[in-house]
Backbone as JSON, one array per atom type, in Angstrom:
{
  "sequence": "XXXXXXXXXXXXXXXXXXXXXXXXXXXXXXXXXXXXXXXXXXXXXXXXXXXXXXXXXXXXXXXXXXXXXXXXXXXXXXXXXXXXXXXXXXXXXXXXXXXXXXXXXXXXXXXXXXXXXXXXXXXXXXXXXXXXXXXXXXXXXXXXXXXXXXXXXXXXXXXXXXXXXXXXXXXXXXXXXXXXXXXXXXXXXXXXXXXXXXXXXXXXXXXXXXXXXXXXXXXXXXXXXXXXXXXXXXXXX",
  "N": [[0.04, -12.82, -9.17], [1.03, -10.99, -11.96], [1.72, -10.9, -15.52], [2.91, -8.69, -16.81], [5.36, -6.44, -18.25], [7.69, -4.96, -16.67], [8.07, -1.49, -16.3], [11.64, -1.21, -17.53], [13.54, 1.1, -15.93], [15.49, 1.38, -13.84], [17.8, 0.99, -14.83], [20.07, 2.74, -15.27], [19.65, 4.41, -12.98], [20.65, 2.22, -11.18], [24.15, 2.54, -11.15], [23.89, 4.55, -9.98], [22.61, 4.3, -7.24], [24.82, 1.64, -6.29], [27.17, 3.3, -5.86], [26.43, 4.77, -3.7], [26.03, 2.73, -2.17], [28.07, 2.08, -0.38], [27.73, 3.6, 1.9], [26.91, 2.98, 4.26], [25.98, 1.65, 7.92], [27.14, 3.22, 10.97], [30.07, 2.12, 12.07], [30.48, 0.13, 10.31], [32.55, -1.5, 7.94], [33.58, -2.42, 4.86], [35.62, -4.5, 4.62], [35.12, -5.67, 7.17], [32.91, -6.43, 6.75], [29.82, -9.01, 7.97], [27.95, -11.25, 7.14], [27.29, -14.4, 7.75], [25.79, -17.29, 8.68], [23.84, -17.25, 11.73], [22.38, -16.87, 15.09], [19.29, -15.15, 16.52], [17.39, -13.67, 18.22], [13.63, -13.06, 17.66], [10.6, -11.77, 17.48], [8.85, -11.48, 20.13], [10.63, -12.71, 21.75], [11.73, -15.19, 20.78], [14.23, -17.48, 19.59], [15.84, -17.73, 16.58], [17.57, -19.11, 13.35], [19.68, -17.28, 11.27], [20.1, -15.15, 7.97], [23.02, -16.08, 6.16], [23.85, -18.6, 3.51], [24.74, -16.26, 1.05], [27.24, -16.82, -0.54], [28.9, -14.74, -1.7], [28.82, -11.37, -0.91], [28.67, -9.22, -2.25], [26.46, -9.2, -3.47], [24.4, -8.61, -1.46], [25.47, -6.05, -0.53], [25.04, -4.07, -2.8], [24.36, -3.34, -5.83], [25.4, -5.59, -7.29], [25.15, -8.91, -9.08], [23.74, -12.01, -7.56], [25.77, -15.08, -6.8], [27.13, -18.47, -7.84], [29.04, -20.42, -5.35], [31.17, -21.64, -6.5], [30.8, -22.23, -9.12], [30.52, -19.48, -10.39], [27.69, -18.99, -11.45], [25.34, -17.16, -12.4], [22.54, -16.19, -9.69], [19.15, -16.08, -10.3], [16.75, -15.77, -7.97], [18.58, -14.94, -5.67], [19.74, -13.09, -6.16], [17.05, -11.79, -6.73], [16.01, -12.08, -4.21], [18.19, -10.42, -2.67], [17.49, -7.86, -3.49], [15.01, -7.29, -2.44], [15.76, -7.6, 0.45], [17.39, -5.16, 0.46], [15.52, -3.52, -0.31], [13.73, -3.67, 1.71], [15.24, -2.76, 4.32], [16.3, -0.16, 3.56], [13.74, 1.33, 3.7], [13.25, 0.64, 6.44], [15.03, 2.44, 7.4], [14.56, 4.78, 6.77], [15.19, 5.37, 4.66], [16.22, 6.74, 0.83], [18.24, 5.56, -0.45], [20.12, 2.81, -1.71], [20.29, 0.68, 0.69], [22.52, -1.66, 2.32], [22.54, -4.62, 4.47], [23.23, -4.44, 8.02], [25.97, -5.67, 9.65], [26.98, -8.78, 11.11], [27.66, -7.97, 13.75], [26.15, -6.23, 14.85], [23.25, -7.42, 14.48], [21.09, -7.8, 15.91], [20.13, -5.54, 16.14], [19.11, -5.0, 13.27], [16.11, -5.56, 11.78], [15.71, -6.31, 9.59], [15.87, -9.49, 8.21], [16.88, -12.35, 6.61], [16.13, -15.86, 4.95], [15.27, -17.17, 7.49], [14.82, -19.5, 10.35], [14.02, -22.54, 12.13], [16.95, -24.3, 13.42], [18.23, -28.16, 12.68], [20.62, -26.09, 10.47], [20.76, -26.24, 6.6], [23.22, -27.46, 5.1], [25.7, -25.03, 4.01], [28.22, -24.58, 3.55], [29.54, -26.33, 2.15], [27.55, -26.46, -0.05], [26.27, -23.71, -0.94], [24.39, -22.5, -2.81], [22.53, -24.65, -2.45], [18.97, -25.84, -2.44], [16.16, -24.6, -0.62], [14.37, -25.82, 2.19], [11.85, -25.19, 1.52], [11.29, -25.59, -1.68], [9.57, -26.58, -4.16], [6.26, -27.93, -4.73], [3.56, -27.39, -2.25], [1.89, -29.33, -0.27], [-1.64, -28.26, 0.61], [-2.62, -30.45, 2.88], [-0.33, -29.83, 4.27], [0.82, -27.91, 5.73], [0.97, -27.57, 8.05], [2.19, -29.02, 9.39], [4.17, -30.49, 11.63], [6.94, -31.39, 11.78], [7.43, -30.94, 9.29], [10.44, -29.07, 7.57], [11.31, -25.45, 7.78], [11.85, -22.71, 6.41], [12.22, -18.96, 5.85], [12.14, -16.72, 3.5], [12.55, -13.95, 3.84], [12.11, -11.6, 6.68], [10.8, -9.12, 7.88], [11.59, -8.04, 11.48], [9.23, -7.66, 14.28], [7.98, -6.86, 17.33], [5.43, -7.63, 17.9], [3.85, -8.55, 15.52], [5.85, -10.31, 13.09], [6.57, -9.55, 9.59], [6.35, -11.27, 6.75], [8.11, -12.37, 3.21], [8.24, -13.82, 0.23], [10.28, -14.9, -2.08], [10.36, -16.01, -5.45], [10.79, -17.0, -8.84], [9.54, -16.03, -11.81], [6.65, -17.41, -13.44], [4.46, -18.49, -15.98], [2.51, -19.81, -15.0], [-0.65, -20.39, -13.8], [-1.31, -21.17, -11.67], [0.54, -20.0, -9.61], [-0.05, -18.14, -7.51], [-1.26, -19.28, -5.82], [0.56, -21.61, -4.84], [2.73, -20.22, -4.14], [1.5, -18.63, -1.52], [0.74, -20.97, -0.63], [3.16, -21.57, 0.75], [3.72, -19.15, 2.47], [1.49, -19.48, 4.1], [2.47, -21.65, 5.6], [4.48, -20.32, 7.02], [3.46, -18.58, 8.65], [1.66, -20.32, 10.18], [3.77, -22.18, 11.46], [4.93, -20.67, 12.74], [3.15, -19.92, 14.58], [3.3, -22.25, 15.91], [5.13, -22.04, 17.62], [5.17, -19.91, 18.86], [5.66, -17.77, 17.77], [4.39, -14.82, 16.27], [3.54, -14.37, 12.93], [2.91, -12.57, 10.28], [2.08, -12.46, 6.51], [3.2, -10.01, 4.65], [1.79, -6.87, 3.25], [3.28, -4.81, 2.39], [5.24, -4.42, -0.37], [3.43, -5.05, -2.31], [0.04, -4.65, -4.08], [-1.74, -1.82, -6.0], [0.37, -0.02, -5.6], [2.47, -1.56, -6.01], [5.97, -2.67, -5.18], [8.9, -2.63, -7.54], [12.17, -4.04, -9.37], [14.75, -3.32, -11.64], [17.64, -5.12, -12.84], [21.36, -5.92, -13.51], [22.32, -8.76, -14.46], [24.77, -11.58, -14.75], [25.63, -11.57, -17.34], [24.85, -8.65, -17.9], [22.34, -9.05, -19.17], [18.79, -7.98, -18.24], [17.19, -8.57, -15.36], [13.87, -8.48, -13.5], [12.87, -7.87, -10.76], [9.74, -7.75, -8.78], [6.41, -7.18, -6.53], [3.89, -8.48, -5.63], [0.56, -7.43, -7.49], [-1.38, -7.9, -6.37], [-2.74, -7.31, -3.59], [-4.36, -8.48, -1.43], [-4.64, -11.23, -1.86], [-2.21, -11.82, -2.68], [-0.05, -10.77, -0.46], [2.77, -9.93, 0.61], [3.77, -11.58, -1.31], [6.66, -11.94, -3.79]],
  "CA": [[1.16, -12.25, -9.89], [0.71, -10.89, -13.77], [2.8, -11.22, -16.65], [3.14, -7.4, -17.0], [6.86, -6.44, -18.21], [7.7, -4.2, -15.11], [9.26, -0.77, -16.67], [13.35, -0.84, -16.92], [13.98, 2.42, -15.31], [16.18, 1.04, -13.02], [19.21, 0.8, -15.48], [20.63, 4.3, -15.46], [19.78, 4.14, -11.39], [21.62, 1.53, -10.69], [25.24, 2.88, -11.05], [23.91, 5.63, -8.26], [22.84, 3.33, -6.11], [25.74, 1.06, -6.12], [28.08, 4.25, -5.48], [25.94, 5.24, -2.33], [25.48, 2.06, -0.79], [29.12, 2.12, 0.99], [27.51, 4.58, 3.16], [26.0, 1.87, 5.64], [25.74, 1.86, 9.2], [28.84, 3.48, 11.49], [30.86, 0.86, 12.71], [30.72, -1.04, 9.17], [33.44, -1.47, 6.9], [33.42, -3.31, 3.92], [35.97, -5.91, 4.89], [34.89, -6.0, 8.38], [31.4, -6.78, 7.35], [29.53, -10.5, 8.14], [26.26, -11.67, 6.83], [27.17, -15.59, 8.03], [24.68, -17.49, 9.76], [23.81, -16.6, 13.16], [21.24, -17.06, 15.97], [18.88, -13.84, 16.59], [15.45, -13.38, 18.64], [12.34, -12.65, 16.81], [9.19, -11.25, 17.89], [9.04, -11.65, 22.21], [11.93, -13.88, 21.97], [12.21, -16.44, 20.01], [15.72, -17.74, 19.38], [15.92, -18.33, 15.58], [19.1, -19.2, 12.76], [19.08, -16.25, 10.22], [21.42, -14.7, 7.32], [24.32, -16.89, 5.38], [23.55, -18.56, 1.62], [25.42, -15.51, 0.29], [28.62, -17.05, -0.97], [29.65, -13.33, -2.49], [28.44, -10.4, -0.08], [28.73, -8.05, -2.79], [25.2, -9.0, -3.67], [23.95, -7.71, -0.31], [25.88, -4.92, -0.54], [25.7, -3.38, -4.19], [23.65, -4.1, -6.9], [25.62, -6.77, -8.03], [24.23, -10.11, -8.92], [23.93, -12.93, -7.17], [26.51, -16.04, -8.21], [27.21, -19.61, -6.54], [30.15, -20.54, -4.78], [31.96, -22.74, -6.91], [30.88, -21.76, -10.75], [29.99, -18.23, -10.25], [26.58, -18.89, -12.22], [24.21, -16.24, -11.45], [21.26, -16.88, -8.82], [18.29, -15.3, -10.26], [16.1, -15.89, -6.93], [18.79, -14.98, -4.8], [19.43, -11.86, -6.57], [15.66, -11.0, -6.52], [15.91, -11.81, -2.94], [18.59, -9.74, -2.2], [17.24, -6.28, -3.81], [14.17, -7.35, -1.57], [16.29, -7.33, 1.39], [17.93, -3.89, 0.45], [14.64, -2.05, -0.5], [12.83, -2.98, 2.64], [16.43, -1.99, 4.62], [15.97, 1.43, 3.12], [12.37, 1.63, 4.67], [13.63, 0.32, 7.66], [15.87, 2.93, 8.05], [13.77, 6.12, 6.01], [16.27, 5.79, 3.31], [15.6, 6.65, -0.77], [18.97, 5.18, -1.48], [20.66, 1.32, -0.98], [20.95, 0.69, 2.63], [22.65, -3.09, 3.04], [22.26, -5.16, 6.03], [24.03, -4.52, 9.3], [26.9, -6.88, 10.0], [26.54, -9.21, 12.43], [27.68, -7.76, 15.26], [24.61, -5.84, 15.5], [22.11, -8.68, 13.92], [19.84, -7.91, 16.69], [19.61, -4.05, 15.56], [19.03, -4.94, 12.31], [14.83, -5.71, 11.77], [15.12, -6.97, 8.52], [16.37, -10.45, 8.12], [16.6, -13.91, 5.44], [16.76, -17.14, 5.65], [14.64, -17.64, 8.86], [14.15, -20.55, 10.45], [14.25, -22.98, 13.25], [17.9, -25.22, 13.43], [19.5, -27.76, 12.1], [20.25, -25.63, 9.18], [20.87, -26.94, 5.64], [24.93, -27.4, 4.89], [25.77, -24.44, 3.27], [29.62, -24.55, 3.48], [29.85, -27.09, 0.92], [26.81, -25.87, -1.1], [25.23, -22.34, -0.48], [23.43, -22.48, -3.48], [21.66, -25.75, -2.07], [17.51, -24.85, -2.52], [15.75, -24.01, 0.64], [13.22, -26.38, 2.7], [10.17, -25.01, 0.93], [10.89, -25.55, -2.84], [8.56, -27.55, -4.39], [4.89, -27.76, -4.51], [3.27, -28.16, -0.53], [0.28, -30.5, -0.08], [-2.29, -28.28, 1.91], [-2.43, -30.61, 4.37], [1.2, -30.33, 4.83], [1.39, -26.77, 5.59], [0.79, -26.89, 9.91], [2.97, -30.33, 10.26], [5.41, -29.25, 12.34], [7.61, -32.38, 11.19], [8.37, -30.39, 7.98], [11.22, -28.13, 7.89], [11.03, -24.0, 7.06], [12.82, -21.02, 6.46], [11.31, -18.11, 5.57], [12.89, -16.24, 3.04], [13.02, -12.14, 4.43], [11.28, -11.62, 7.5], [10.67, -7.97, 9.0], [11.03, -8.43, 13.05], [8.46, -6.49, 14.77], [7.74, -7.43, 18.75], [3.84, -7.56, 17.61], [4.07, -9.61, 14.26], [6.6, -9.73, 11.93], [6.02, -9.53, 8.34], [6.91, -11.85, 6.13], [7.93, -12.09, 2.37], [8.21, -15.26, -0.15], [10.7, -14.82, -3.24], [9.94, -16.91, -6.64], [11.41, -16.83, -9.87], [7.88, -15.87, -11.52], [6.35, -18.34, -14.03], [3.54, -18.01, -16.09], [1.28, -21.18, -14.01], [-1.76, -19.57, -13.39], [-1.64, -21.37, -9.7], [1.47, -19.66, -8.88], [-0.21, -17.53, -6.54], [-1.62, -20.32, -4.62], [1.48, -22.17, -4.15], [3.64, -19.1, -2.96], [0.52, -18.83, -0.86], [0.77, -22.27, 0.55], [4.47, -21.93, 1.26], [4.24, -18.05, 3.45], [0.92, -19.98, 4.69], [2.89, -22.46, 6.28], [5.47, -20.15, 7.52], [2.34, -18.46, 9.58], [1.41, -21.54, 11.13], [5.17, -22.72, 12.05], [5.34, -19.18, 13.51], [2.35, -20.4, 15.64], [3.22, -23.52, 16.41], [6.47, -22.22, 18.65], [5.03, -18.89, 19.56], [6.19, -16.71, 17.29], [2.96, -14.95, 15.34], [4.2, -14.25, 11.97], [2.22, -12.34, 8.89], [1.52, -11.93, 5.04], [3.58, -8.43, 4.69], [1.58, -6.34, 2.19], [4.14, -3.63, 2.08], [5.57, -4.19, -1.63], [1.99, -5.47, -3.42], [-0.87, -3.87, -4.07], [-1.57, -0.89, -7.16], [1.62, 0.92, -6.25], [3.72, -2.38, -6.0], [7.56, -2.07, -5.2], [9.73, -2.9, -8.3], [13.48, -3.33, -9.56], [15.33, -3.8, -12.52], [19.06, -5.09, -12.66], [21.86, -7.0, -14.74], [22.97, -10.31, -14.58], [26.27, -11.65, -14.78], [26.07, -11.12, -18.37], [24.69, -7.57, -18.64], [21.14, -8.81, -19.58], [18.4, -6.98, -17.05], [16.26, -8.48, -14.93], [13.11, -7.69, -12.9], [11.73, -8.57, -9.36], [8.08, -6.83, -8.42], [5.85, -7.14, -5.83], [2.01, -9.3, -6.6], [0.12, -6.21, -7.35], [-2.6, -8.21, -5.76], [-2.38, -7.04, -2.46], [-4.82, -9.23, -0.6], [-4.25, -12.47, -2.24], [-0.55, -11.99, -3.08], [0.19, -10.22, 0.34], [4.08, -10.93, 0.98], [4.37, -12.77, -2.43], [7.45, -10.86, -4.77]],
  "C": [[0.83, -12.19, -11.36], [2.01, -10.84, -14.05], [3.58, -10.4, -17.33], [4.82, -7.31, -17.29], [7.07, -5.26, -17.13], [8.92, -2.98, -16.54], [10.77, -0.85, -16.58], [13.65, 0.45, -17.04], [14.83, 2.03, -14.65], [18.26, 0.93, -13.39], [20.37, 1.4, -14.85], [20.61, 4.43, -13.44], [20.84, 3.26, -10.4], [23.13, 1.89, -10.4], [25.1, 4.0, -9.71], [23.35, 5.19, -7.2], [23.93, 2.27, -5.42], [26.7, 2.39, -5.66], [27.77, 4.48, -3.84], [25.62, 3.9, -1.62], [26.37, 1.55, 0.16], [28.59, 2.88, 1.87], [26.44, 3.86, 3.82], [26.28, 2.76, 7.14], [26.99, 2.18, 9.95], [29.08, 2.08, 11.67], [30.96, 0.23, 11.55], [32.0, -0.76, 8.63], [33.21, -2.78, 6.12], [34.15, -4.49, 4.1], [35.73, -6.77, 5.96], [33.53, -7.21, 8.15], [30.94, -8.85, 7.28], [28.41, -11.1, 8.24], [26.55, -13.57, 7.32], [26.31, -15.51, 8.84], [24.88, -17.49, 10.92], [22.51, -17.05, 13.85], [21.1, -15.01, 15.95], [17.58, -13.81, 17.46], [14.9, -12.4, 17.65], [11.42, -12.6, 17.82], [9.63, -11.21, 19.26], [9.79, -12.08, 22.58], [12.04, -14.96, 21.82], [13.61, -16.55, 19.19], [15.72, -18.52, 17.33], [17.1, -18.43, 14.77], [18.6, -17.92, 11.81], [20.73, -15.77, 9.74], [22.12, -16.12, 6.71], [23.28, -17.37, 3.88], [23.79, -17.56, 0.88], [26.59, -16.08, 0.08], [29.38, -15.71, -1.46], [28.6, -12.24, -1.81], [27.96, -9.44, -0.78], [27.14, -7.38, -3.54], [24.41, -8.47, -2.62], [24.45, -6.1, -0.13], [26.04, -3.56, -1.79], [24.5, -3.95, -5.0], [24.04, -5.28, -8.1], [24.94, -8.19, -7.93], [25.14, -11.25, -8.25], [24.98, -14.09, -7.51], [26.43, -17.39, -7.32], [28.22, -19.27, -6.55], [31.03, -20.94, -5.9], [31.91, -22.63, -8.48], [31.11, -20.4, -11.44], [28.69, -17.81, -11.45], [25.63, -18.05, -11.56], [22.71, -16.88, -10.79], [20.1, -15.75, -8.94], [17.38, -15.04, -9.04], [16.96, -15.2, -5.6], [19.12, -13.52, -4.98], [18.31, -10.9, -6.42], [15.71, -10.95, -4.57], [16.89, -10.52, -2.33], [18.1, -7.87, -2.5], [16.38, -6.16, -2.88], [14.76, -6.86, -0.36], [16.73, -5.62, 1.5], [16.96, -2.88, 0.59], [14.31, -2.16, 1.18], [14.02, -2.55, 4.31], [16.86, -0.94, 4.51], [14.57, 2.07, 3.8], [12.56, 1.81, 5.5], [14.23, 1.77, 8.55], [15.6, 4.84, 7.35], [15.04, 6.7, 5.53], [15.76, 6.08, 1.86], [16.79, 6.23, -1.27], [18.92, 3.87, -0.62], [20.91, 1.44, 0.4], [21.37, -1.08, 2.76], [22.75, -3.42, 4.52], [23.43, -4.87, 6.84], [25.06, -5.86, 9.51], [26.17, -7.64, 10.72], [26.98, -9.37, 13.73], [26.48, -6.95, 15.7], [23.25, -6.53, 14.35], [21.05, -7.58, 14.59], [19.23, -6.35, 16.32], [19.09, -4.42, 14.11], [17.61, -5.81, 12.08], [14.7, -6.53, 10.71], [16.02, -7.91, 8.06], [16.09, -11.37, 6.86], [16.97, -14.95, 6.3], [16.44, -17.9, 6.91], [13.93, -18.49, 9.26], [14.79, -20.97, 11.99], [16.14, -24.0, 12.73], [17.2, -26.92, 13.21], [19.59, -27.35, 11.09], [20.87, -26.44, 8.22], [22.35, -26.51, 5.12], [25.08, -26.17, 4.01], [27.56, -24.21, 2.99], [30.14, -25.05, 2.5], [29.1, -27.07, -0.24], [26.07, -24.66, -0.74], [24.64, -22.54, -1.45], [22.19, -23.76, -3.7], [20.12, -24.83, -1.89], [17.13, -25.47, -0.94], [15.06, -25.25, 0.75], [11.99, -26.55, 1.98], [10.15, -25.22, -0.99], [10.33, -26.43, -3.27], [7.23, -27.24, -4.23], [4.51, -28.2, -2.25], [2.04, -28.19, -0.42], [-0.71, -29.1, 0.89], [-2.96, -28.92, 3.14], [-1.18, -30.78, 5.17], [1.47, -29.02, 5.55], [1.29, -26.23, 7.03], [1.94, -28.17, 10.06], [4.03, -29.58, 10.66], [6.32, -30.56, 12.16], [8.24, -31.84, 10.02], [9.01, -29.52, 8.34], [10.81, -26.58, 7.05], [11.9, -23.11, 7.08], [12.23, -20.07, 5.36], [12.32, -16.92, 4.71], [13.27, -14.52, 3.22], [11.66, -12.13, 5.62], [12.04, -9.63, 7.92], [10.86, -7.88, 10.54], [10.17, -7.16, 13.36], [8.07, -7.17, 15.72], [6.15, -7.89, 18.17], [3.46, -8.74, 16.54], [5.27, -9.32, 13.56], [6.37, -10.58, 10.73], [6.78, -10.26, 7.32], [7.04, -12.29, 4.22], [8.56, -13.74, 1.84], [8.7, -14.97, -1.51], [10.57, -16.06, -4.39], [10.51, -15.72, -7.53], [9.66, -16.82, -10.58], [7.7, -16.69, -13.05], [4.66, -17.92, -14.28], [2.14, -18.89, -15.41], [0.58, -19.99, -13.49], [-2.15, -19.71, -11.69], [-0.39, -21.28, -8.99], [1.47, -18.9, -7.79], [-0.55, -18.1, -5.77], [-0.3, -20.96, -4.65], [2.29, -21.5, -3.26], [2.92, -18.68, -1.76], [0.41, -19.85, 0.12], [2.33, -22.21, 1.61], [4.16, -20.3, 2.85], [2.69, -18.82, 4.73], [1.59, -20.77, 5.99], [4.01, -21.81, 7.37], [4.67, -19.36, 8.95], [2.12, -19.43, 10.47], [2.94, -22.44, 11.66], [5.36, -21.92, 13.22], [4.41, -19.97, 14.93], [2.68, -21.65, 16.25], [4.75, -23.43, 17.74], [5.75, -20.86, 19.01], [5.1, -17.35, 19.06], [4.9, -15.82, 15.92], [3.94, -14.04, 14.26], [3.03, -13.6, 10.44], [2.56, -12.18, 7.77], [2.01, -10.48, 5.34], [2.92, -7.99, 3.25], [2.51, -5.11, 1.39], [4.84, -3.09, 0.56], [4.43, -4.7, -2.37], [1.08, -4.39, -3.57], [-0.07, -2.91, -5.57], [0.09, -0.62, -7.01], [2.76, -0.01, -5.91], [5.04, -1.76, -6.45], [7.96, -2.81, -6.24], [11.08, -2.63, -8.62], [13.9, -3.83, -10.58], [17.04, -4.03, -12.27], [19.95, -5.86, -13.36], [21.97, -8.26, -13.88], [24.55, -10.39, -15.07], [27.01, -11.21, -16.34], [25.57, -9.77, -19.34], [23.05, -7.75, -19.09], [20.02, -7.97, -17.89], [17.35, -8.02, -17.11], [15.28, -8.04, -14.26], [12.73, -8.47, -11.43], [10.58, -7.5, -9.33], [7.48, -8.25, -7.27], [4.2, -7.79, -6.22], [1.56, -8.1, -6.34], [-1.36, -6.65, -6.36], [-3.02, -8.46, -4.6], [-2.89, -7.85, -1.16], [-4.57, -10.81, -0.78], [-2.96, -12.61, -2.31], [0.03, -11.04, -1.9], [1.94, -10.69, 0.61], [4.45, -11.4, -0.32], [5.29, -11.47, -3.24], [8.13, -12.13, -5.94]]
}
């Protein structure tokens, strides 16, 4: 990952994306809709938890930012995660505008997931903005124990592999690409260790890395991008 300031083009975009991204999937409606956590099969059929840690939907659904429950302090990571979710939800579905996730009455239609992992999951009722399993540095010899817990922060399903992506708040540590590295590492070998084969998605890295710009609660703009460094930073955003 470089240090590059990622163009803000995205400003002036934003207001026409947020307009068009009520136009989801039939059957939705905005009050209807229900990103809580859920069970789902992955890959051949594996039974996994997926979705919830949104306390405010509107970030899945809009280009609004992320917030917690209880302060409404914005969640830069969860924000970056969610545009993640939206762009490759637009792929998914050979869109060029916002496409948010499918309720969850049709989960299982819906390919592109967060939050994926094995049970019991981590309380989120009383804290959604509680940090995930994987934050922190992880030992490489920690990264097959199947004793540690995971959740995988956007997963693609695909019967064959599915592709997996690893959000960070990006920092200038020069061995930030090896740690985000160790963590989607580990989520590979978890995958394996129940059945489920799981890859490094290159889809937003590489030269023509995917990028987005967007506000914050107070109007300033941030950025998520894609590691332009497509083999090493495969999956990493």
């Amino acid at each position: 990952m470089t240090s590059r300031i990622i163009r803000i083009v995205a400003v002036a975009v934003a207001s026409t994306l947020v307009a068009s991204s009520m136009g989801s999937a039939a059957a939705q409606t905005t009050t209807a809709v229900d990103y809580s956590r859920t069970d789902r099969s992955f890959g051949p059929g594996t039974s996994l938890r997926t979705r919830g840690y949104y306390p405010d939907y509107g970030c899945l659904r809009s280009w609004s930012p992320g917030v917690t429950a209880t302060t409404k302090s914005f969640r830069p990571e969860a924000t970056a995660q969610a545009r993640v979710i939206q762009e490759l939800g637009a792929r998914s579905a050979g869109s060029v505008t916002l496409r948010p996730p499918l309720s969850n009455a049709f989960v299982e239609q819906d390919e592109v997931q967060w939050e994926v992992g094995p049970g019991p999951d981590t309380p989120e009722a009383s804290a959604p903005e509680v940090l995930d399993p994987n934050d922190g540095d992880i030992p490489e010899d920690e990264i097959c124990d199947p004793a540690k817990p995971w959740r995988v922060d956007v997963v693609v399903d695909d019967p064959a592999a599915s592709g997996i992506f690893e959000v960070r708040r990006w920092s200038s540590d020069s061995d930030v690409q090896t740690r985000v590295g160790n963590r989607l590492d580990r989520y590979v070998c978890q995958g394996d260790l129940i059945g489920l084969e799981l890859k490094r998605d290159p889809r937003l890295n590489g030269p023509n890395f995917w990028s987005a710009a967007y506000p914050d609660t107070n109007g300033d703009i941030w950025c998520a991008w894609g590691d332009p460094d497509a083999e090493n930073g495969a999956g990493n955003i």
